[in-house]
C-alpha positions in Angstrom: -32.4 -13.2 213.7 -30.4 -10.6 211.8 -28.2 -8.6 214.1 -26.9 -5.0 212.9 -24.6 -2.8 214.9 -22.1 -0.5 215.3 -19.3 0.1 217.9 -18.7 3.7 219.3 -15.4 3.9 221.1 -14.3 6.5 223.6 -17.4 7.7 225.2 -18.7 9.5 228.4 -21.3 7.2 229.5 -23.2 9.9 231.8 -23.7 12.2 229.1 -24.7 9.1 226.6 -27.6 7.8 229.2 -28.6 10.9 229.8 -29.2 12.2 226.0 -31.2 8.3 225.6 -33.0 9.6 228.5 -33.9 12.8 226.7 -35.2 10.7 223.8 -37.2 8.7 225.2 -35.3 5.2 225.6 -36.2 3.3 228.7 -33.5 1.4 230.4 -33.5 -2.4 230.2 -30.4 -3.6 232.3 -27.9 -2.3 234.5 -25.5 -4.6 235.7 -22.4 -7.1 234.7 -22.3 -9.5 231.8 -19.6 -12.7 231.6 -19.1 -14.4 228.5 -17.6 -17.4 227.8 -16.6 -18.6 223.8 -16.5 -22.0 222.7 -14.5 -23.3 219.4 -13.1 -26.6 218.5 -9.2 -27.0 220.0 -7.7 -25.6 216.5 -10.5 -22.9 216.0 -12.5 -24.1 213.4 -15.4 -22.4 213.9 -13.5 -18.9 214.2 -11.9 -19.8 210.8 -15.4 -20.1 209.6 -16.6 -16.6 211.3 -18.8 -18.5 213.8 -19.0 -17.6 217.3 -20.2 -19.8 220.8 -21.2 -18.2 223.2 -22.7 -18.2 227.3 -23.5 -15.3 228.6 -24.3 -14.7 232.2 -26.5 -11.7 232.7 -27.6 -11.2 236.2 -29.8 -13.9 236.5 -29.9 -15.3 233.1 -27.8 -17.9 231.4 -27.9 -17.0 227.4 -26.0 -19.3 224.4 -25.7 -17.5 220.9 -24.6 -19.1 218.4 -23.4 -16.6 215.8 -22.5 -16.5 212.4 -20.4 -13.4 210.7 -21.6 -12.3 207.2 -19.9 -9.2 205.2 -21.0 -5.7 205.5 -18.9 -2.8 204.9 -21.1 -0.2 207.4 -21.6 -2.2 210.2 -21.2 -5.5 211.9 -24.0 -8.2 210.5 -24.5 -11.3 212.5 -26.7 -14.0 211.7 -27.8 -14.8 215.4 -30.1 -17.4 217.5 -30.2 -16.6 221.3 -32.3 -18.9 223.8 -32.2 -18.7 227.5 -30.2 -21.9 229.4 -32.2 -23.3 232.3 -29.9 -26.0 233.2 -26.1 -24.8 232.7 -24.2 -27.9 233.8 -26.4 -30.1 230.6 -25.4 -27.1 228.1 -22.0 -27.2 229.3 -21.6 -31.4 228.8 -23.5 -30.9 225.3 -21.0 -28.4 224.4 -18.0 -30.5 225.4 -19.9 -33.5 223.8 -19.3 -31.9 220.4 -15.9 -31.1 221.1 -16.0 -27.4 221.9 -13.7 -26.0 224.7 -14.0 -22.7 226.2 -11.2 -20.9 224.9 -12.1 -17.0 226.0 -13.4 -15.3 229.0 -14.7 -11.6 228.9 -16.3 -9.5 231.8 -18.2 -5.9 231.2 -19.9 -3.5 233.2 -23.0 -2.8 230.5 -25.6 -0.4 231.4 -28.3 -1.2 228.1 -31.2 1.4 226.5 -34.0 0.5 224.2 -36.6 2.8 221.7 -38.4 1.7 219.1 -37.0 -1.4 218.1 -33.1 0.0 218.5 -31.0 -1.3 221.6 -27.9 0.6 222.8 -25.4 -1.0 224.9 -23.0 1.5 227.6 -20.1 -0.8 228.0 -17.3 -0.5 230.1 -14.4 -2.7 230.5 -11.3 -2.5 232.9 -8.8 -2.3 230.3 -10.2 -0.1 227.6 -12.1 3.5 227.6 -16.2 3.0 227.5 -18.4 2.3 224.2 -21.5 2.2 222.8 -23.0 0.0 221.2 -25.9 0.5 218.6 -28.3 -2.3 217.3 -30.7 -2.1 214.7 -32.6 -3.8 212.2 -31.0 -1.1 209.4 -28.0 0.4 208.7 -29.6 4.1 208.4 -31.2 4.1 211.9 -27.8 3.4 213.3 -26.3 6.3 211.5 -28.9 8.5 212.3 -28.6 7.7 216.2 -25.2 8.4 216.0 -26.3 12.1 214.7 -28.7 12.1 217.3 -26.6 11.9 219.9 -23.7 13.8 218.5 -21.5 11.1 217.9 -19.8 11.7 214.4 -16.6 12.6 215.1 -15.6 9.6 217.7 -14.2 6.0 216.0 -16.7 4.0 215.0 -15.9 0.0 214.7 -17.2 -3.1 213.0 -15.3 -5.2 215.4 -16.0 -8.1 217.7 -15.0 -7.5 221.3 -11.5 -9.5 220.7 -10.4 -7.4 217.8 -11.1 -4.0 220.1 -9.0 -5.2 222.6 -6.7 -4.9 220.0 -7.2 -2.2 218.1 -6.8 -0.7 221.5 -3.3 -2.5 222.0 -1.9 -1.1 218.8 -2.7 2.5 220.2 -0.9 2.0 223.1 2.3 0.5 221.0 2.0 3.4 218.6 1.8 5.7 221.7 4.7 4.0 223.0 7.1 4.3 219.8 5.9 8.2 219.7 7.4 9.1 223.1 
């Protein structure tokens, strides 16, 4: 499956939901996610823009296995997602082929689907919220970001680990401003 999206930083998550409300998107999960990546010891598969990954989503167990490609407007995964029924097998089968976890992440993700678009309210401890647009093409994205009145705020290509940092050189920048 093709995955599209497009991160929108620095949000107010109230006035978000409630303009997806006013639109007509129905609510698909409210509650916290935990992820947990898998690479070789030395990284390979980060090297080669691939990403592991378990999630734990309420009651579902969920491994993606991911594969960066290049897009200039948005972030374009190749992705397969199937639900885990037995964790502790997927776990050995993963260690069996010699990956390690090597990353943890926990969100509070409140998530919004119309018409074949998902949008993803996520809130960390250590950063301000996001949202999160997926989409099947690039222009629907962009158009949902007029929608809802989103053009001016930073918009990101990112995985999760580079926002952490993006967000860390603000706070250095700040820092050396003072």
């Amino acid at each position: 499956m093709l995955e599209r999206e497009l991160k929108v930083i620095d949000i107010d998550p109230l006035v978000i939901s409630g303009m997806l409300v006013q639109h007509g998107a129905t609510q698909t999960f409210d509650g916290y996610i935990y992820d947990l990546y898998f690479d070789t010891p030395d990284c390979v598969l980060q090297s080669y823009k691939y990403s592991v990954r378990l999630r734990f989503q309420g009651n579902t167990c969920i491994i993606a296995f991911k594969e960066k490609k290049k897009d200039k407007k948005t972030k374009l995964m190749i992705e397969n997602e199937f639900v885990v029924y037995d964790i502790v097998a997927v776990m050995n089968l993963l260690l069996w082929f010699g990956l390690v976890p090597y990353r943890c992440k926990a969100k509070k993700r409140v998530s919004y689907a119309l018409d074949g678009t998902a949008f993803d309210i996520d809130m960390y401890d250590s950063i301000p919220p996001l949202l999160e647009i997926e989409a099947p093409w690039t222009k629907t994205i962009f158009s949902w970001i007029k929608k809802l009145q989103l053009e001016h705020h930073v918009q990101l290509t990112v995985w999760s680990k580079w926002l952490m940092k993006y967000y860390d050189k603000i706070s250095e920048y700040s820092k050396e401003s003072i």
